[in-house]
N, C-alpha and C positions, 0 to 999 in steps of 0.2 A: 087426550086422556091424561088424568095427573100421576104422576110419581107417587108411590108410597112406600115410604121409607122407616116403617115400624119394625119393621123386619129384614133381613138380605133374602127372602125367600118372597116376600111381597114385594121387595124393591127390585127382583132380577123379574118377578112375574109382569109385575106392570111397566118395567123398562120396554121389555121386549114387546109387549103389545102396545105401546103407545110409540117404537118406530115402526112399526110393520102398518102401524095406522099412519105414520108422517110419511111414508114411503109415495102415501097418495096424492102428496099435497108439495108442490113446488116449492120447497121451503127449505135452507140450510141444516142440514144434520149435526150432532155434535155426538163423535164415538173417541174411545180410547182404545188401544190396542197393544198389546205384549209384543214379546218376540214369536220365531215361528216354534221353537222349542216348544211352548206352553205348559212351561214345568210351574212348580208350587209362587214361585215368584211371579212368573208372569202371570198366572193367574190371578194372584191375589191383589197383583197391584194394579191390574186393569179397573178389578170392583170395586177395593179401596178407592181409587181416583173415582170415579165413576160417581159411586156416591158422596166422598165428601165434596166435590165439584157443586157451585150451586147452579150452573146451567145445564140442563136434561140432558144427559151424555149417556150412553148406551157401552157396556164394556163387549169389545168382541174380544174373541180366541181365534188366534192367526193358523188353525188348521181345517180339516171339514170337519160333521159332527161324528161321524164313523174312528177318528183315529180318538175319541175319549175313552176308548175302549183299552185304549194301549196306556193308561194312565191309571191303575187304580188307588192313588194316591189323591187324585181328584175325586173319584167317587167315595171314599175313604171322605174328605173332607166334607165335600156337599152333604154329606149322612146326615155330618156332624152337626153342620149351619142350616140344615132342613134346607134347603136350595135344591130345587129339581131341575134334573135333568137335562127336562122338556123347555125350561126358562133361558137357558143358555141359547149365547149367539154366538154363533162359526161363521170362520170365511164362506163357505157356501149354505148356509143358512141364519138368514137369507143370502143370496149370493153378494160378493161386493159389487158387480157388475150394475146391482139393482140401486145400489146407492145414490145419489146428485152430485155431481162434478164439485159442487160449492161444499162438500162434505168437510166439517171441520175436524180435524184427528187430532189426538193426541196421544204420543209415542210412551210407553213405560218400558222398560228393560231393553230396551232400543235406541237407539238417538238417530237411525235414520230409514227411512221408510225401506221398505224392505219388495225386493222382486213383485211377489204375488198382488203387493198396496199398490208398487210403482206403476204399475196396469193401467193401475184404473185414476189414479193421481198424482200431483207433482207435490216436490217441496214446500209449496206455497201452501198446500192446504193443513199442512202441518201447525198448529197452534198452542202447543204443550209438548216439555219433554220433561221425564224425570228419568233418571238411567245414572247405572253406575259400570258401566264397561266404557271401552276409548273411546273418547269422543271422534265421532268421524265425522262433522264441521258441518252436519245436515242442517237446515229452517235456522239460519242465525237471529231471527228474529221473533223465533216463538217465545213465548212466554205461558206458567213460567220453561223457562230451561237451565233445568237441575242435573249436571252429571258429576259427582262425585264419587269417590272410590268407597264403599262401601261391601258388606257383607251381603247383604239381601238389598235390592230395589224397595221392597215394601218399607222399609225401614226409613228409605228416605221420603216417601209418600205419605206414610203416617208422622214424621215429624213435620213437613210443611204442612199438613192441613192439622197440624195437632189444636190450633184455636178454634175447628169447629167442629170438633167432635161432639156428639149429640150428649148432652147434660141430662138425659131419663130414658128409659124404656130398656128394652132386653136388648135392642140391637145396640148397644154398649159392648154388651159379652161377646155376640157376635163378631162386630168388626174387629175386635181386641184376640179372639181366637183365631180370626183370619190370617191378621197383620203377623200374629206370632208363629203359624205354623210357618209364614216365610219365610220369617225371620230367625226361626232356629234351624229349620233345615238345611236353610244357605251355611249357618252356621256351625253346622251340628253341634247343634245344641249348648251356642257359644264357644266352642274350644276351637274351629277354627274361621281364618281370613273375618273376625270380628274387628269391628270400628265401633268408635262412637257413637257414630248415626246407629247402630245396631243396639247398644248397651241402652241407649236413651228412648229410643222407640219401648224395647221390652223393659223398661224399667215403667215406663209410661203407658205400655197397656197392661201389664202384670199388673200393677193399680187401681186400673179400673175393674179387672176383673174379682181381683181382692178385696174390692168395695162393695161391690155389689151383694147380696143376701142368697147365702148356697138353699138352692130349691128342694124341698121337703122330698126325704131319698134321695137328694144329691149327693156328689162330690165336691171337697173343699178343692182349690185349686192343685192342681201336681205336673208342674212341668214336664218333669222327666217322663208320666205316665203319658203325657201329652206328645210329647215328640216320639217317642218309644212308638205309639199309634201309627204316624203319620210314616216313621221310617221304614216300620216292618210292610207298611201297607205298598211302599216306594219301593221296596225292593222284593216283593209278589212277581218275578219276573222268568222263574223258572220254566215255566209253562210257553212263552213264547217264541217265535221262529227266532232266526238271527233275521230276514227282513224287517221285525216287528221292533226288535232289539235297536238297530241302527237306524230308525227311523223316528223315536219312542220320544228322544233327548239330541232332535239332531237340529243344526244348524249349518245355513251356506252363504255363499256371498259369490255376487259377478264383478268382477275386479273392471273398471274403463278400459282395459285392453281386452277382454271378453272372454276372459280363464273362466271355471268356475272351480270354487274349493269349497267341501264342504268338511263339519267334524260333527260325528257322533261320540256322545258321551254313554256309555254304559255303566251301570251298577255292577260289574262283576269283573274279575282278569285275563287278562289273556292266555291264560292257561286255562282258564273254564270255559272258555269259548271256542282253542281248538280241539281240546280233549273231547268237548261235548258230541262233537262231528267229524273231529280228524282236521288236521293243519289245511287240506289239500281243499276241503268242502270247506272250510273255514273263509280260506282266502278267495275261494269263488264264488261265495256268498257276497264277499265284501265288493269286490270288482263287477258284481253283476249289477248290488244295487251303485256302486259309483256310474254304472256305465248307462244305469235308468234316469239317473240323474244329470247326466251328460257331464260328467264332473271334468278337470283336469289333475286335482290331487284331491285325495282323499283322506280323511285321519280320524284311525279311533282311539278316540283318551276314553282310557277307566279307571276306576275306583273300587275300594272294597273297605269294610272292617270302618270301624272308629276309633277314636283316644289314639293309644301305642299302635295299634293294630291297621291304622288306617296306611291306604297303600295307591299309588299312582302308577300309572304306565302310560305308554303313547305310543300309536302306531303309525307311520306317513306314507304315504302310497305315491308315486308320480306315474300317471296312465298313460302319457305318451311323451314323447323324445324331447320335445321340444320345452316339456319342463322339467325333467328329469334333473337334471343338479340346481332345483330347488332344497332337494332332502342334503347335500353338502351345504348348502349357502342356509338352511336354517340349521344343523346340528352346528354352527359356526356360531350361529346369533344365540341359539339355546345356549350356549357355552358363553359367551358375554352378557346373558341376560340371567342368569347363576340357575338356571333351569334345574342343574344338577342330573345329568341327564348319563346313565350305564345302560350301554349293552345290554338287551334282552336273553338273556339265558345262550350266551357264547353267540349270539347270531342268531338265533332258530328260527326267526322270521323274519329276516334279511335275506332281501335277492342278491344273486353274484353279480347282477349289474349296475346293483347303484338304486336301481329306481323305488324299493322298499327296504326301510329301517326301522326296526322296533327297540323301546327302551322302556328301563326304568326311571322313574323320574324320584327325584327323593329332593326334590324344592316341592313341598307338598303344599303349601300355601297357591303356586300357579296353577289356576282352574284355566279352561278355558279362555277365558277373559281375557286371560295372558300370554295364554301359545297363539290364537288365532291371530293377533296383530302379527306376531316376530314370522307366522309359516305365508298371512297373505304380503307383507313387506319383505321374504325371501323371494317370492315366486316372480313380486314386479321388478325387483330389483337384478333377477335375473334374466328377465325378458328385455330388459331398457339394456343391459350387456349386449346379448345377443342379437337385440334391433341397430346396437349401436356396431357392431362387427359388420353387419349383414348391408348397411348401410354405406360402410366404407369398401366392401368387394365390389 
């Protein structure tokens, strides 16, 4: 079945029925794949790839289809780009399990295959990387393999394929409102962790959409109306449990010694998270979903406000003994890594033995990206101590 590509709404329609028709046919796949997060970026950069790609590549989203329910930031979008619902592809739908071993991938907002992919395949089938977080040394020989430091991933996906962006039709406006919702929400709205790759991408799709002829009762172009949309839609989040909350914007990683650490990011602070429930439901919330996840530390970073107003925290959790003064050997590294890292309100949710510490963080530019290397590089670098003790008794 052919690709049609007049639209991102006929291009996701006839994506997905023309694998679910090659599913039948003993023949190499070619998919793209985000993070398991599957926030604004990783969506967009799976589709973006997906279609400026000239060989049939199929974009999946690394959760099942039930957890798009926990995103209205995505349905908020798809409105916008007419893209239904029904057209999108999840890890379990169809399952990856149903894929061909010869499956070809390619990683966006990732750079290495991830638990749930490593299943079902190896390094080898990796064939493309575009990603702006640490590189962790995955498929050295994909191509291309793009990891640079960057604001949003789509930013770097839309300037590599900026030579074939399509020269006529609507889905100009489209891909150009895609690229930008990622690229300004990573950014909020340029004012922070912006690069170049960012500046050029949105100068370069602002353009196109500036060219284009405003539709009879349209609107002329309005950034700010435009991200304003996408943020209030992103932060819709009152209404949901704390399971739904730490699950929403989460990510984890199995370390070659067989820890696991995961981090949720939330839109809100930790003081509206224990007040919502009380400290005590708070934190066995937290430990309940760490303990479903089989975790070894656990951490939740939040965020709140914009411009002046915007604000960081960080919570670290160590579940059992044995990696317990992870949370000293990274407040050690946050402190050389200029984390800027204060006490959470005198202590208030710090254990007395060490194993939980909360803070402010006022290096407001480190997202993610940048705690998760220095908390999973504290945890091995404490275990390789401890294997190396336990080795000479």
């Amino acid at each position: 079945m052919s690709i049609i590509r007049t639209s991102l709404g006929q291009f996701m329609s006839t994506t997905r029925a023309s694998l679910l028709q090659s599913l039948k046919a003993p023949k190499p796949l070619h998919i793209v794949i985000g993070n398991e997060s599957v926030d604004i970026d990783s969506f967009a950069s799976s589709i973006l790839y997906a279609y400026y790609t000239p060989t049939p590549t199929a974009p999946f989203l690394s959760m099942p289809r039930a957890d798009l329910a926990l995103r209205p930031e995505l349905h908020h979008l798809l409105a916008l780009l007419q893209i239904s619902p029904d057209d999108l592809l999840f890890a379990n739908d169809p399952p990856l399990s149903a894929l061909p071993k010869s499956t070809r991938i390619a990683l966006v907002d990732h750079n290495k295959l991830e638990p749930a992919l490593r299943v079902f395949f190896q390094d080898a089938n990796v064939r493309g990387i575009i990603d702006h977080h640490e590189d962790e040394g995955g498929s050295p020989n994909a191509k291309p393999r793009i990891i640079e430091t960057s604001g949003s991933c789509a930013s770097l996906v839309t300037n590599y394929f900026k030579e074939v962006f399509p020269t006529t039709g609507v889905v100009r406006g489209e891909l150009a409102r895609l690229g930008l919702a990622a690229a300004l929400i990573d950014t909020t709205n340029l004012t922070n962790k912006v690069t170049e790759h960012d500046l050029s991408a949105v100068e370069f799709l602002e353009s196109v959409i500036n060219a284009m002829p405003v539709e009879h009762g349209g609107e002329k172009w309005d950034r700010q109306k435009f991200f304003n949309g996408i943020w209030d839609s992103k932060n819709d989040i009152d209404h949901m449990p704390l399971r739904d909350l730490l699950r929403k914007d989460w990510k984890e990683w199995t370390e070659d010694n067989g820890k696991k650490v995961g981090i949720a990011a939330i839109l809100r602070d930790l003081s509206w998270l224990q007040d919502r429930q009380g400290q005590d439901s708070f934190l066995q919330g937290v430990k309940s979903w760490a303990e479903e996840r089989e975790l070894d530390l656990v951490s939740v970073m939040t965020t709140i406000g914009q411009g002046d107003e915007f604000k960081r925290e960080l919570m670290v959790w160590a579940l059992n003994d044995s990696v317990k003064e992870t949370i000293a050997a990274f407040e050690e590294k946050a402190q050389k890594a200029d984390l800027k890292l204060q006490v959470w309100r005198d202590g208030g949710l710090d254990s007395t033995d060490g194993e939980r510490k909360a803070w402010r963080q006022f290096n407001l530019v480190a997202s993610r990206k940048q705690v998760s290397p220095l908390l999973r590089e504290s945890l091995r670098e404490v275990l390789e101590v401890k294997g190396g003790r336990e080795s000479k008794v």
